[in-house]
Each structure stands twice: as structure tokens, then as C-alpha cells.
C-alpha positions in Angstrom: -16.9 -3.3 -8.9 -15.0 -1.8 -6.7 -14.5 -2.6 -2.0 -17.1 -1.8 -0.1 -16.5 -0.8 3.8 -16.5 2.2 6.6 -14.8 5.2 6.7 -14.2 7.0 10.4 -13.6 10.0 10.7 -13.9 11.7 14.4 -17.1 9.9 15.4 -18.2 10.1 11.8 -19.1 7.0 10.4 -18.7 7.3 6.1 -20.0 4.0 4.4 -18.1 3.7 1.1 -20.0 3.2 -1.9 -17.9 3.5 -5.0 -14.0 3.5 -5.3 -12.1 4.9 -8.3 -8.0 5.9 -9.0 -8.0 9.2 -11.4 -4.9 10.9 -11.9 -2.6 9.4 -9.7 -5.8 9.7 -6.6 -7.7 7.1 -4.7 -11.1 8.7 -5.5 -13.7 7.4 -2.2 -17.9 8.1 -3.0 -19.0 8.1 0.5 -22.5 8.7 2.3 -22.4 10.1 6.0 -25.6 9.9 8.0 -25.0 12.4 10.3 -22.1 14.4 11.5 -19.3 17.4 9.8 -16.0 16.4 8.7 -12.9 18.6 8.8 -10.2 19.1 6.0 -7.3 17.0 7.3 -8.9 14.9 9.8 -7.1 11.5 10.3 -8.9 9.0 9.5 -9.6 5.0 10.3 -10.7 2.9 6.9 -12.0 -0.9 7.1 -12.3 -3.0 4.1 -15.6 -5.4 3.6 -13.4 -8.6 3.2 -15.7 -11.0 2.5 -17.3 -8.7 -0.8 -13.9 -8.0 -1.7 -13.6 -12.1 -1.3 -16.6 -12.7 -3.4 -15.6 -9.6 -5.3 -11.8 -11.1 -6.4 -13.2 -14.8 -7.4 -15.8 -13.2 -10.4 -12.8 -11.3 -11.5 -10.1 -14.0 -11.8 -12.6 -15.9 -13.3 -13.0 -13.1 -16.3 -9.5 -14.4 -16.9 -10.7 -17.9 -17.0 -13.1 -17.7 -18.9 -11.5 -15.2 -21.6 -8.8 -18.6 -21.5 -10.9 -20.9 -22.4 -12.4 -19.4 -25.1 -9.5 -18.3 -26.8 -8.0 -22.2 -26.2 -11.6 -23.7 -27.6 -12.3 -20.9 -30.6 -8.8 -19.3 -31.2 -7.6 -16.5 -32.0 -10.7 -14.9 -33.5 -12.3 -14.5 -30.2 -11.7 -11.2 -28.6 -12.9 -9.6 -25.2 -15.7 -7.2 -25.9 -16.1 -5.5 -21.9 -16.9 -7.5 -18.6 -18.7 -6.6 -15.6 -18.2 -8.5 -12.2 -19.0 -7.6 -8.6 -19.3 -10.1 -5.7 -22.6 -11.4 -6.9 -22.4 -11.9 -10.5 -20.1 -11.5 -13.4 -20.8 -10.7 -17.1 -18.6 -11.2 -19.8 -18.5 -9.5 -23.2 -16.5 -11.2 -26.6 -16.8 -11.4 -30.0 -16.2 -14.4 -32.8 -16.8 -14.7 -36.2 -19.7 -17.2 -35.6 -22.3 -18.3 -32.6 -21.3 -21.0 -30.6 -22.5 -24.5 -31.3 -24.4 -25.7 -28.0 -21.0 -28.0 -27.9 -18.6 -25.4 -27.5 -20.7 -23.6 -25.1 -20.5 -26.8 -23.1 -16.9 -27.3 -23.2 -16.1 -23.4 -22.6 -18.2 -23.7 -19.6 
């Protein structure tokens, strides 16, 4: 997922929600409680740093764990999609076979 945090703009408080790059753009999905923002107002931004933190660890550890189960299966293993945010992460591969309860174990 993607940083969470505030967006000021003139007394305007935007809380960011979703973050996304498309076509070269830093896309930001904002809500605004109250308030009217102008086209080219300056504004301030703040990052949540501990979600972005949390955030960071799941997805080095996609890396990790895409490692070690390409060292413990080999090459038939293959990363299938993975979805992390700074509570959980998922992670998606394919093999030729299910895992024995002992390879789970070691991959873990």
C-alpha cells in the first residue's frame, strides 16, 4: 500500500488516503472535511512515518521471502502477486507441487 499522512492547504486540512504515480504524476486520493481549495495553492505535505515504517518492513520482506523459496524449491517457484501494507503482507507464487510441512518450516 501506499503513505498515509496530511495535506495543508490554506487552513485546509486534506488527509491522504491512496497514493499512485501515472504518467510521469504523483496521483494524491484525498478527503477534506471542510473548507475550498484553490488551483495553485502552495501547499504543506506530512508523511505518517511510522505506517510508512511498518509499511517498508512487509515489503522488504516480499523480497525475503520470494529468496528463500527460490533457495529452498528452485527455480520452479515463481512470484504469483503480493500484497503488503503496514499491518499484514500476502504473498502469491507458484511450484510444480505443494510444500511438504518441512519446507514450509524451513521457508519460514
Amino acid at each position: 500500500k501506499n503513505d498515509v499522512g496530511v495535506i495543508e492547504v490554506d487552513g485546509v486540512t486534506l488527509q491522504v488516503r491512496d497514493v499512485q504515480a501515472y504518467a510521469g504524476f504523483v496521483l494524491h486520493t484525498c478527503v477534506a472535511t471542510e473548507g475550498t481549495i484553490k488551483v495553485s495553492a502552495s501547499v504543506q505535505s506530512s508523511v505518517d512515518a511510522e505506517n510508512r515504517r511498518r509499511n517498508s518492513i512487509n515489503h522488504s520482506m516480499t523480497h525475503a521471502l520470494n529468496w528463500a523459496l527460490w533457495t529452498k524449491l528452485g527455480d520452479g517457484v515463481a512470484q504469483r502477486g503480493s500484497d503488503n501494507d503496514a499491518e499484514r503482507l500476502r504473498f502469491d507464487f507458484s511450484h510444480s507441487k505443494a510444500l511438504t510441512g518441512d519446507e514450509l518450516e524451513e521457508v519460514e
